[in-house]
C-alpha positions, 0 to 999 in steps of 0.5 A, a space after each residue: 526567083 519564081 515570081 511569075 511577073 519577075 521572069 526575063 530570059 536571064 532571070 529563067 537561065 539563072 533559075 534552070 541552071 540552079 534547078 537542073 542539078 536538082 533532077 541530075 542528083 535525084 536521077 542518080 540516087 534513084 538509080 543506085 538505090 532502086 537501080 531506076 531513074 526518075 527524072 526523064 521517062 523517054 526509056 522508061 516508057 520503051 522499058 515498059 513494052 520490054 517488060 510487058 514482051 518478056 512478062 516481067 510483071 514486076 518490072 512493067 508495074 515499076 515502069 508504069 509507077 514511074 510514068 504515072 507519078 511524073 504524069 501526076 506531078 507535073 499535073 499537079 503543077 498545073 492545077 497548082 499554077 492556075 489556081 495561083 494565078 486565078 488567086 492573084 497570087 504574086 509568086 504562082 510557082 511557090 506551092 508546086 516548089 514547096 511540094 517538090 521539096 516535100 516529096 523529095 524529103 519524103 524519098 530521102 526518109 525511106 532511101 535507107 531502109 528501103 533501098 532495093 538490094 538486088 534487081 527484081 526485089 520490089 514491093 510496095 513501098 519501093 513502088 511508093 517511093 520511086 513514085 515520089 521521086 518521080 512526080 517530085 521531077 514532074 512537079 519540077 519540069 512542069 514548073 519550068 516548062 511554065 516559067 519559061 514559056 516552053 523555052 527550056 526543061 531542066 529533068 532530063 537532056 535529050 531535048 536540052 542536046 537536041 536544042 543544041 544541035 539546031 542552035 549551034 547550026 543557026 549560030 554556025 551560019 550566022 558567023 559563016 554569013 558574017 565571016 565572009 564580009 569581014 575583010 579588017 581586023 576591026 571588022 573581026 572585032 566587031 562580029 565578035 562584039 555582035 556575037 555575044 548578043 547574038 540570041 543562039 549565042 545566049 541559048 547555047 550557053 544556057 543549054 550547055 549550062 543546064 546540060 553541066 548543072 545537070 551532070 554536076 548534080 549526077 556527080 554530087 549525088 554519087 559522092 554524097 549517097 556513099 558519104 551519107 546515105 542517111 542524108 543524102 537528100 537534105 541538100 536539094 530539100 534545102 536548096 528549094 527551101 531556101 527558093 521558097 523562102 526567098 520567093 515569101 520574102 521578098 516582094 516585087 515592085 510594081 508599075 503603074 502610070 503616072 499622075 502626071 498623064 492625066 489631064 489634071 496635070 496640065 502638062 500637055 503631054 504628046 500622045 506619043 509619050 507614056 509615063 510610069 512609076 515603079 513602087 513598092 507593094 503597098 502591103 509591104 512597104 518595109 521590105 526590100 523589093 526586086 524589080 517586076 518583070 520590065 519585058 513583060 511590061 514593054 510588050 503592053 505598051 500601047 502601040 502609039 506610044 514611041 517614048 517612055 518614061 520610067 521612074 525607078 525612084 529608089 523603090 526597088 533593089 537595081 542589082 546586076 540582075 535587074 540591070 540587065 533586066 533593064 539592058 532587055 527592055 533597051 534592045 527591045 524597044 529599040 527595036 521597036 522604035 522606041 526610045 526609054 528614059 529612065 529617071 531616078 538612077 542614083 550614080 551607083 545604079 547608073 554605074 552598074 547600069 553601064 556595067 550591064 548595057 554598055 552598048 545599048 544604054 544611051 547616057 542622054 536617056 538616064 535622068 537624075 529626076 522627073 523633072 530632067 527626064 520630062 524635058 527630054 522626053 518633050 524634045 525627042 516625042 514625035 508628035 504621032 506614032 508615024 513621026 520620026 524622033 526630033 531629036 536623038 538628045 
């Protein structure tokens, strides 16, 4: 789940929906108890100039805990990332998720006996402890914002409700536009059918996801903090336990070319024409392995290359979620001109293949084996980048 290499769209929509109603429970819990929220600081920082207008030293010195501790965490997150990254590590995400679940506990320890009775009684462990849910929500965003390139923050919704905003106005065009030329019901279904793949048609549903999760979060958190005080925080600890462990366990597979594009081969392959093998970590060869980031591989491609041959070969989980992993990488190099072919799909891989990409998957691109996925792949490659296919197979 937080493995850098391991990240599609759908993979990061599935993951910010999942940690939203994270920051919605803390922000909650943290308003009861200390009558503050922690996981967004936009008020908080115009709180802080009211406080300082009206000498309320003792507010002001709250605010400026909250900002500091969230500018720390998401610091924090940062040095956490790039030292992973500098390491090698699979999963650069794991340490800064593991610290958010220690703060978080840590908060959930003193909720109880330090909890604010009235407005205005603060020291220095509530200080502390607002603090800590406060960088445990930096911590969160920052990791976030990472993962998914800037696209998406799950702490707080103002910018999730902006984003909104501008996708549904492009969305709102783009039918409009669409609408105008459509005269048949067939052409009805079709702007419908085209709607779905639309790309502000995936952001506002991720948004309005994030924004639901969000609440859902706030609400579960006002239920469970009057049920039990005690262990009101244990079930967001769990949950990004259970995100660790799952990241500790389970590998990736991983891409590399094939032998058989070398010149020792003696296949003679078009320049036009790239292989490559999908394995399991060496390292790790008895564990069940999750599919590598596909899109993230296609964007490398060399640019001459126009046909590409992927050979699964059983060495990774092909669940609903790789399907679609594998449906992106289809629309895009269909975009880009190119054609992929992948081999060695079992008839139950392929089935749930078709469930995920029934538009773009062309049934002449899916082999049995190497062998079959060779022949095709030699009667459709264009001699030269600039050459059309030569066959559509």
């Amino acid at each position: 789940m937080l493995i850098a290499q391991a990240h599609s769209f759908e993979q990061q929509a599935r993951l910010a929906v999942t940690l939203a109603w994270i920051a919605g429970y803390t922000n909650v819990v943290s308003i009861i108890a200390f009558g503050v929220p922690t996981s967004h600081v936009s008020g908080t920082t115009s709180q802080f100039g009211l406080d300082l207008v009206e000498a309320k030293w003792g507010l002001a010195i709250l605010a400026t805990t909250i900002l500091v501790a969230f500018y720390i965490g998401a610091t924090i997150s940062g040095l956490f990332q790039e030292y992973a990254r500098r390491r090698g590590w699979e999963s650069i995400y794991v340490l800064p998720t593991a610290l958010q679940a220690a703060l978080l506990f840590l908060f959930g320890l003193g909720l109880n006996a330090y909890a604010v009775p009235s407005p205005g009684e603060y020291g220095l462990i509530q200080y502390l402890l607002v603090g800590t849910a406060a960088a445990a929500m930096g911590l969160q965003n920052a990791t976030i914002t990472r993962i998914s390139s800037g696209v998406v923050r799950t702490t707080h919704v103002t910018g999730v409700l902006t984003d909104l905003g501008l996708d549904s106005a492009l969305f709102t065009f783009w039918a409009w536009d669409k609408r105008r030329n459509v005269s048949t019901r067939e052409g009805a279904r079709m702007v419908l059918r085209s709607a779905r793949n639309h790309p502000s048609t995936r952001r506002i549903l991720l948004l309005i996801a994030i924004m639901g999760s969000f609440a859902l979060g706030g609400t579960l958190g006002t239920l469970l903090y009057g049920a039990i005080p005690r262990w009101v925080m244990v079930p967001p600890v769990l949950f990004l336990v259970w995100i660790v462990i799952q990241d500790t366990v389970l590998p990736i597979a991983e891409i590399e070319q094939s032998e058989l594009m070398d010149d020792s081969a003696g296949l003679d392959l078009p320049a036009t024409l790239a292989i490559y093998h999908v394995h399991k970590d060496t390292r790790r060869r008895g564990a069940s392995h999750r599919m590598p980031n596909l899109l993230a591989w296609a964007d490398r491609l060399p640019p001459k290359i126009r046909v590409v041959i992927l050979d699964l070969g059983h060495e990774a989980q092909l669940d609903i979620n790789a399907a679609m992993d594998v449906r992106a990488v289809i629309s895009l190099m269909k975009r880009q001109g190119r054609r992929l072919i992948l081999a060695g799909l079992n008839e139950q891989e392929f089935t749930q293949l078709r469930v995920a990409a029934p538009e773009e998957l062309e049934p002449s691109d899916v082999c049995v084996d190497m062998e079959m996925a060779l022949i095709h792949a030699m009667t459709i490659a264009p001699a030269d980048g600039s050459g059309e296919f030569l066959s559509r197979g």
